[in-house]
N, C-alpha and C positions, 0 to 999 in steps of 0.2 A: 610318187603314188599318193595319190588323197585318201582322206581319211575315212573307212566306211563304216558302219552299223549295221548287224543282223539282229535283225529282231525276230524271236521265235518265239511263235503260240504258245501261252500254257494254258489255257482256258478249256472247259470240260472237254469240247466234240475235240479238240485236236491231242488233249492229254490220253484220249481213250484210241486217239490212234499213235501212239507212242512219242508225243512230241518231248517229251520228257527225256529219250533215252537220245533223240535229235540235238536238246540244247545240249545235254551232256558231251555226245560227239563235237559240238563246235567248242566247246570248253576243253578240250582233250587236244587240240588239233593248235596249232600256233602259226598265227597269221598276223606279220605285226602291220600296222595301222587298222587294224580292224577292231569293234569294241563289240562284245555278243551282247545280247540283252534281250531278259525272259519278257514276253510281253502279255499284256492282258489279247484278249478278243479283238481280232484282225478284219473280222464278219466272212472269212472264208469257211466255215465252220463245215461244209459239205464235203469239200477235198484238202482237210488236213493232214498231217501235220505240215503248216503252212510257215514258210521262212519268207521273210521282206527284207532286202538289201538297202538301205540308204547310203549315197544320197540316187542311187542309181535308178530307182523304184523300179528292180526285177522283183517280183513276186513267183516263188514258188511253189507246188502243190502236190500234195501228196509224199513227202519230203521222209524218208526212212534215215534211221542213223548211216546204212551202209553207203547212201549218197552226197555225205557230206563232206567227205574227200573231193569226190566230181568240183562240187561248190566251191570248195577251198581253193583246190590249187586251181581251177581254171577261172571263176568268175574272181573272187577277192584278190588271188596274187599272178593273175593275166586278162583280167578286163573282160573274157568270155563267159556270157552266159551259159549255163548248161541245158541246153534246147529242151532237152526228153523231160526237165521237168518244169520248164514255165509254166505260169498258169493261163490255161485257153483263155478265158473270157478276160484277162488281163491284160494278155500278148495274142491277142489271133492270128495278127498277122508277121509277126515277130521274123525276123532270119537276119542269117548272118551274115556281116558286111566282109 
C-alpha cells in the first residue's frame, strides 16, 4: 500500500462548515501509511468542508465528520473512492472501474 496524504481545509468558508470537527474525525480514526494534515485554503471554498487525498488527487466536498469512516476504510485502506462525495467540477465524469 503507498503512502497517502489528507489534506483537510482549515481556512474560514470551510471551518464555518465544520471542517474542524472533519480533521478531528481523521485524527481519531487510524489508517497506517496515511499522514492527515490541516491545510491552509484549497479554493474550494463554496462546498466545503473540502478533504484532498495525495498522491491520488481525489477531491472531496462537502465532507461531514460522520463521512470520514466511508473515506477511511474504503478510499485510504481499499483504493475506493467514495462516489456520493467527490467533487463535481473535479470528477464529472468519475465512476467506478
Amino acid at each position: 500500500m503507498s503512502s497517502k496524504q489528507v489534506l483537510i481545509c482549515q481556512y474560514q468558508s470551510c471551518l464555518a462548515q465544520g471542517s474542524a470537527e472533519v480533521l478531528a474525525a481523521f485524527l481519531d480514526c487510524s489508517v497506517s501509511n496515511t499522514t492527515i494534515i490541516p491545510s491552509e485554503c484549497q479554493g474550494q471554498c463554496n462546498l466545503g468542508a473540502t478533504v484532498r487525498v495525495l498522491p491520488d488527487e481525489i477531491w472531496y466536498c462537502r465532507v461531514k465528520p460522520t463521512d470520514v469512516d466511508a473515506i477511511a476504510h474504503s478510499h485510504l485502506e481499499n483504493d475506493q473512492p467514495v462516489d456520493r462525495l467527490l467533487h463535481p467540477r473535479i470528477h464529472p465524469t468519475y465512476s467506478v472501474s
